[in-house]
Legacy VTK file of the C-alpha trace (Angstrom):
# vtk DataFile Version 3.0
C-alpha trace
ASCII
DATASET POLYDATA
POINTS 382 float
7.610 37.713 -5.068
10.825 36.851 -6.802
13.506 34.250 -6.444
17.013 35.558 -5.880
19.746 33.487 -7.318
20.010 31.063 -3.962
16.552 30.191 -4.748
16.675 29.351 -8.208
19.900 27.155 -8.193
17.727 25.541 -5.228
14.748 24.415 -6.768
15.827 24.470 -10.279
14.220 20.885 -10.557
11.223 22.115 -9.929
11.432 25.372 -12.588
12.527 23.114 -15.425
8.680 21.158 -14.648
6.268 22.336 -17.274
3.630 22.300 -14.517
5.578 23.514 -12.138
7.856 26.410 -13.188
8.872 29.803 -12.240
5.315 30.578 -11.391
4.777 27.477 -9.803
7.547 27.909 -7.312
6.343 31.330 -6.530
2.875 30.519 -5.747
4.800 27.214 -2.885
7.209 30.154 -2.142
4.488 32.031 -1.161
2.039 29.644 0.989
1.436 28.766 4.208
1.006 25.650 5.255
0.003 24.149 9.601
1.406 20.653 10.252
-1.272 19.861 13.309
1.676 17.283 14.872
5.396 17.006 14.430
5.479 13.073 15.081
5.672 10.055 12.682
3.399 11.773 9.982
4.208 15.283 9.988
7.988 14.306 10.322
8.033 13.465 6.321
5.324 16.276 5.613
7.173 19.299 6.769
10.603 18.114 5.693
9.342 17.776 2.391
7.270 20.510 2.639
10.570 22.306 3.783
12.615 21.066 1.059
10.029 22.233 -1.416
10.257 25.987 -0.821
6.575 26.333 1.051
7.385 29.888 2.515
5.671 29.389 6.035
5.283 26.151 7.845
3.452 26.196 10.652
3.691 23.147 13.935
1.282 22.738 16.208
2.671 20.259 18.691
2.909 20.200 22.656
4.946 16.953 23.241
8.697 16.074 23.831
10.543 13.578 21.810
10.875 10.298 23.517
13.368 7.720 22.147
11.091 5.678 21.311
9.318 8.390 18.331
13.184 7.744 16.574
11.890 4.535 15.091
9.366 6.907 12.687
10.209 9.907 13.435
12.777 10.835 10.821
12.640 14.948 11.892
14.189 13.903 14.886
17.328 12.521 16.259
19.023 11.247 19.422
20.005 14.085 20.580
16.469 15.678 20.404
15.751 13.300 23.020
13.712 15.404 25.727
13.180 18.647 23.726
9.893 19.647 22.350
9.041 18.072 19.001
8.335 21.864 17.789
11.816 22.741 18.559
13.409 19.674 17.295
11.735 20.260 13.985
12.263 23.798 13.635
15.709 23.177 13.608
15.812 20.629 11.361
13.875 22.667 8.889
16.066 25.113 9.706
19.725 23.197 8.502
17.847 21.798 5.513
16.214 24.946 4.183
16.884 28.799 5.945
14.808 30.115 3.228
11.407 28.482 5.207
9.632 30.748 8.184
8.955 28.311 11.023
5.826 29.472 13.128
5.703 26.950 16.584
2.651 26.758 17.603
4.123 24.708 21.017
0.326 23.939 22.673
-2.094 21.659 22.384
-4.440 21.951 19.847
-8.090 22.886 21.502
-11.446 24.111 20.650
-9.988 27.479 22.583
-7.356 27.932 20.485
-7.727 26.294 17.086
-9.320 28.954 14.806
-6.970 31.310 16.198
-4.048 29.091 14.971
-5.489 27.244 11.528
-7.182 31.191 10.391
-3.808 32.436 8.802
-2.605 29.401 6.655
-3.911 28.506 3.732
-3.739 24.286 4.083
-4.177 22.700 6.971
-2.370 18.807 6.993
-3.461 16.481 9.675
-0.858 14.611 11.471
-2.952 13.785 14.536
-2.990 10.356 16.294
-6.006 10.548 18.243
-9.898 11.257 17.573
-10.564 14.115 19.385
-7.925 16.396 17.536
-8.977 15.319 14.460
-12.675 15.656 14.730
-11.607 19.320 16.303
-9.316 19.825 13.126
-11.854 18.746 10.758
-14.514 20.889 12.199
-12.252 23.796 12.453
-11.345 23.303 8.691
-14.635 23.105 7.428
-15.850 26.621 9.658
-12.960 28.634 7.868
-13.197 26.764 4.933
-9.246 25.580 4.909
-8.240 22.403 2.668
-7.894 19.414 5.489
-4.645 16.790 4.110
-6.109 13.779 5.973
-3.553 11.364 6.962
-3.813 7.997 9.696
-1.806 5.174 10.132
-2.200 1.990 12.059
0.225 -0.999 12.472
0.643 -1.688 8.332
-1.701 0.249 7.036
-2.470 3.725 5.792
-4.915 6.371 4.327
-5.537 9.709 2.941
-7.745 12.134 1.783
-8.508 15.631 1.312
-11.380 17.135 2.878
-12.803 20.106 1.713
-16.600 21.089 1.483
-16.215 24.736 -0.072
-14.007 22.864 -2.728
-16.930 20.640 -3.318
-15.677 17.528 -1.190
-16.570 15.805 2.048
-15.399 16.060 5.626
-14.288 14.021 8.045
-17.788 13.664 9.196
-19.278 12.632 5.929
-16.636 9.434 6.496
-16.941 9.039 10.013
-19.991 10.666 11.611
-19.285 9.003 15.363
-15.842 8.073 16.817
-15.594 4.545 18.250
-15.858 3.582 21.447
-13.359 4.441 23.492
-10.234 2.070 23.629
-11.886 0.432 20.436
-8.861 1.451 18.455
-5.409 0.901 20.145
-3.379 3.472 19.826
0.459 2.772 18.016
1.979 2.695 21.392
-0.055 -0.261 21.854
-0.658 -1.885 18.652
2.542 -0.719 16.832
3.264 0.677 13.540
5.544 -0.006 11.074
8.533 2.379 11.029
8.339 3.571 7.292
4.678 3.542 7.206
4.114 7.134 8.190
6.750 8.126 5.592
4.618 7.000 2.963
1.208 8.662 4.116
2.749 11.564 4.782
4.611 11.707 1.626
1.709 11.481 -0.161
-0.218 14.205 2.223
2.595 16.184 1.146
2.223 15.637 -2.110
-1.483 16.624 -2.305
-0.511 20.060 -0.377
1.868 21.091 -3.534
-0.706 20.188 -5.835
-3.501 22.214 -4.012
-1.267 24.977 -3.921
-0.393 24.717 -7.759
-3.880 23.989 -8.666
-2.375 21.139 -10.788
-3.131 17.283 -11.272
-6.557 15.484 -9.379
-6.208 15.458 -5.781
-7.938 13.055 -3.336
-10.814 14.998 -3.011
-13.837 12.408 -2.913
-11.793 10.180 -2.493
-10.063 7.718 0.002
-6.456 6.050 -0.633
-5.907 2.930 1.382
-2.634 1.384 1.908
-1.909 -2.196 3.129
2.254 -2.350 3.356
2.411 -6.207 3.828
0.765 -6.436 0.306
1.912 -3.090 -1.123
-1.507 -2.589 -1.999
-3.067 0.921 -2.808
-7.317 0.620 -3.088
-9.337 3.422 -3.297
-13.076 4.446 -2.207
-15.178 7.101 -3.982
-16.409 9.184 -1.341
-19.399 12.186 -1.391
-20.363 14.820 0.865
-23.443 13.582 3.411
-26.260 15.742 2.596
-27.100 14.896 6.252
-23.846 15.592 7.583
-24.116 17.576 10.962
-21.168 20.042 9.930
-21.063 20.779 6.242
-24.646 19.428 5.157
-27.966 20.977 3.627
-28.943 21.701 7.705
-25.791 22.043 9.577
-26.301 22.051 13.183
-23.068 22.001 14.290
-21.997 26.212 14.037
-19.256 26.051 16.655
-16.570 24.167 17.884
-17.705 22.238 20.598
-16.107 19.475 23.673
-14.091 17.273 21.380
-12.967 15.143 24.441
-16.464 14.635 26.145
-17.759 13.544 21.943
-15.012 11.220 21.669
-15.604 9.902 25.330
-12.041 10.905 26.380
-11.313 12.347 29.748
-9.891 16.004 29.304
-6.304 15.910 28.765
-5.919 18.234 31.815
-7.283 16.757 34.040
-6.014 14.864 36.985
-6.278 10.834 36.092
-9.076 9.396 38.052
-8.941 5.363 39.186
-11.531 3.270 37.710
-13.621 1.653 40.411
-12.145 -1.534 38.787
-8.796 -0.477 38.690
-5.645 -1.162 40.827
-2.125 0.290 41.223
0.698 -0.963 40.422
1.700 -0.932 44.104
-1.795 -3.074 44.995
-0.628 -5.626 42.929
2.419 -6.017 44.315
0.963 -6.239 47.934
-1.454 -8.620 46.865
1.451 -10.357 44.772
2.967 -10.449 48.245
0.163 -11.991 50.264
-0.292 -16.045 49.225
-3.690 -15.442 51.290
-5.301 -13.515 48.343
-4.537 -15.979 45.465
-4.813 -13.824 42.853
-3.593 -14.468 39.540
-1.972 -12.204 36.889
-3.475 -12.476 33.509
-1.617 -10.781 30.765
-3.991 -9.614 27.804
-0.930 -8.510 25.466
0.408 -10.148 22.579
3.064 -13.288 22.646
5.882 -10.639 20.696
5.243 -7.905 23.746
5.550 -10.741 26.500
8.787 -12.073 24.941
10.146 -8.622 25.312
8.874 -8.170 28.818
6.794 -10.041 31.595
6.176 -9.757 34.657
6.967 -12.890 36.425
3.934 -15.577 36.915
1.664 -13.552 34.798
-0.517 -16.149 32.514
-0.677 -14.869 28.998
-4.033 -15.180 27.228
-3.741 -12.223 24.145
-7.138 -10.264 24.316
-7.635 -10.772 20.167
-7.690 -14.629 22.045
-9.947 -14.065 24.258
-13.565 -14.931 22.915
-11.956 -18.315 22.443
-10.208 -18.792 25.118
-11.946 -17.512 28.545
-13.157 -21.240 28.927
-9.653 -21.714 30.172
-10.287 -19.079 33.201
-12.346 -20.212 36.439
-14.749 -17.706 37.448
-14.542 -17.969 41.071
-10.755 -16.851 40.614
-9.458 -13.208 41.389
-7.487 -12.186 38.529
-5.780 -9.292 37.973
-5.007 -8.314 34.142
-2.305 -6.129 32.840
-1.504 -5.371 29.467
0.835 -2.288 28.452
-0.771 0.557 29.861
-4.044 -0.048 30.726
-6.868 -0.177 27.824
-6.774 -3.546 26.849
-6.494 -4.730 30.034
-10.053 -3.062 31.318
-11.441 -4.807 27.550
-10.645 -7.827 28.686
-12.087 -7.400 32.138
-15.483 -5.882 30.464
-15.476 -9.002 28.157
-14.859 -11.324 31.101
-17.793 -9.798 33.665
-20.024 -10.092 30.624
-19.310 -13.659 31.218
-20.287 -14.034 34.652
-16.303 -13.229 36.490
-16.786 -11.540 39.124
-13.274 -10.989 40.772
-11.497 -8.739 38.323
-9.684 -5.847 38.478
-7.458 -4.206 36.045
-4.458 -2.777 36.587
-3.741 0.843 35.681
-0.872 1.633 34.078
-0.021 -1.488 33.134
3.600 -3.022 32.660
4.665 0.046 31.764
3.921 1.397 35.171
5.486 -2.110 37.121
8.474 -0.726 34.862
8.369 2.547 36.195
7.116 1.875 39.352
8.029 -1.233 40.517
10.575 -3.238 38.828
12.989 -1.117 36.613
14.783 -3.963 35.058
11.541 -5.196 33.471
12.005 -3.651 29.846
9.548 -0.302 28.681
8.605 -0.785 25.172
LINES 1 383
382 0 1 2 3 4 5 6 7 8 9 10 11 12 13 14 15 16 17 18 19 20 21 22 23 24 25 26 27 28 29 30 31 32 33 34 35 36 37 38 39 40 41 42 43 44 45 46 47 48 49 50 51 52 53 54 55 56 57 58 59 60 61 62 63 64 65 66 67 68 69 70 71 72 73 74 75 76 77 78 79 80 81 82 83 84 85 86 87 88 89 90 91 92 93 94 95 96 97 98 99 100 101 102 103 104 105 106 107 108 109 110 111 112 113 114 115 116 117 118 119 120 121 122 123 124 125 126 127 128 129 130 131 132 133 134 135 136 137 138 139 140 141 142 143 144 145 146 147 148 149 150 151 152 153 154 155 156 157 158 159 160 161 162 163 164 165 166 167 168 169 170 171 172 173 174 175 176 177 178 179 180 181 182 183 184 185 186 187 188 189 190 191 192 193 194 195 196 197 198 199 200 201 202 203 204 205 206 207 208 209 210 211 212 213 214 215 216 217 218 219 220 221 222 223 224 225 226 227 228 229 230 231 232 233 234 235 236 237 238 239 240 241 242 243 244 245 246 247 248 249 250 251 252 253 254 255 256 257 258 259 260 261 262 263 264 265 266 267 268 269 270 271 272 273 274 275 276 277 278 279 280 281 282 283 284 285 286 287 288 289 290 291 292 293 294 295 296 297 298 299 300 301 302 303 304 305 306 307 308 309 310 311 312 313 314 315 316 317 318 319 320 321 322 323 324 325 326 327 328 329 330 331 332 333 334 335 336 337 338 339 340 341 342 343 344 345 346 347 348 349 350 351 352 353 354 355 356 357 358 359 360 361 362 363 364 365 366 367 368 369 370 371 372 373 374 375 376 377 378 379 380 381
């Protein structure tokens, strides 16, 4: 292919770089690139990405933005409020360079589906949040042998990778061979992030997809970046393919794609939301709230910054990272119910506190995001 004069004056920057040059811009002119999310990390990829000339970006995402993704979520604005995310970025992409194909890809990722989608790009950049997609992207990856940009963020920190087996790298596996338990890791809707962390991870996925595709400079194959933002620390781990690894070992046994939700122990997004045998409403707790004869207590297992931003009133706050240290202060012949924001800390805690001999527990589903919803709309959502 050849760049027409728009082009040139466009990324002239990038034709004046010895490793770069004409060539160079021809060969990210001419790739292909899936985003797998359009949220707080794949906002900075694909704009980037965008700005850089990669000829076809693809978006896998099947969520709406919510105003509360326009803290991180720099593709985005205000007014996107409500639309898909795919949408919302396409335009974006769209006003900041016309000379990029968009492909949406507006679905959930799933074993169904996802060698069907990743099979005609060349990289594949992970901008998941949650295990199951990203064991599912991994595995795809490595069965079509596609370059995986691995990104994750968490509160202040940050890491990335590239995982690529036919390259002569490691997979996701090789780094983490199980998940963790479910509810183990809070999600950012629950533990928070810091707003400009995902622009730096994904800045630097980005940065590793232009250098794959020029073949230039020493990616972070085999190895792991960490970033701590409070300290502005970068560390790094030397990392090596498992020879025992399941996937891309000496004996692979996994061939296939297989149940991503049922291996990470999370219910299938489809399907109707079941109530925990130790699980209330919203609307129980409120009638029990509403009959003295019960005595139950409300124990809130969030942190002191979410309870000065919203409470429900009575609630006793014990944080769950307090817990082993605290659950002295309980009585065990008390019914309690706990609450946190929407549910999987809360039924922690109550695990944590049965271990312990408490007997009359229950946990309330939903959490105060539901009383919000539900209940009491002038208690704040979060």
């Amino acid at each position: 292919m050849e760049l027409n004069d728009a082009e040139t004056r466009r990324y002239s920057r990038h034709l004046i770089l010895p490793e770069v040059g004409l060539e160079g811009q021809k060969k990210i002119c001419a790739a292909s690139v899936l985003c797998i999310g359009a949220g707080g990390l794949g906002s900075p990829i694909a704009i980037y990405l965008a700005a850089a000339g990669v000829g076809r970006l693809g978006i896998v995402d099947f969520d709406t933005v919510d105003a509360s993704n326009l803290q991180r979520q720099v593709i985005h604005g205000t007014p996107d409020v409500g639309r898909l995310k795919t949408q919302s970025a396409a335009d974006t992409i769209h006003r900041l360079n016309p000379h990029v194909q968009v492909v949406r890809h507006d679905t959930r990722l799933t074993s169904e589906n996802a060698l069907e989608i990743i099979r005609p790009y060349d990289i594949v950049v992970d901008g998941t949040d949650n295990f199951p997609t990203r064991y599912l992207t991994n595995d795809a990856c490595v069965l079509l042998k596609k370059p995986n940009v691995y990104g994750s963020i968490f509160r202040f920190e940050g890491q990335a990778s590239v995982f690529a087996p036919h390259l002569g790298g490691p997979c996701y596996r090789c780094l983490y061979p199980e998940p963790p338990p479910p509810g183990a890791v809070p999600s950012c809707a629950e533990g928070g992030v810091l707003g400009v962390l995902p622009g730096v991870i994904g800045l630097i996925q980005a940065t590793e997809i232009l250098k794959l595709i020029l073949g230039k400079g020493r990616t972070l194959l085999n190895r792991l970046l960490l970033f701590n933002a409070l300290d502005m620390q970068f560390r790094e781990l030397k990392l090596r393919r498992d020879p025992q690894c399941p996937l891309c070992g000496e004996n692979p046994v996994i061939t296939q794609l297989i149940d991503y939700q049922t291996f990470c122990g999370a219910p299938p997004p489809s399907a109707t939301p079941t109530m925990h045998p130790d699980e209330v409403t919203v609307q129980e707790l409120k009638r029990a709230l509403d009959d003295p004869k019960l005595g139950i207590q409300i124990l809130d297992v969030r942190e002191p910054d979410e309870h000065r931003i919203a409470r429900i009133n009575g609630a006793r706050l014990i944080p769950l990272s307090a817990l082993p240290q605290r659950f002295a202060e309980l009585d065990p012949e008390q019914p309690y119910y706990i609450h946190c924001k929407v549910g999987g800390r809360s039924m922690n805690a109550l695990q944590f506190l049965r271990e312990r001999g408490f007997q009359h527990l229950k946990s309330v589903k939903g959490g105060i995001t539901a009383w919000s919803d539900e209940i009491d709309p002038t208690v704040p959502k979060y």
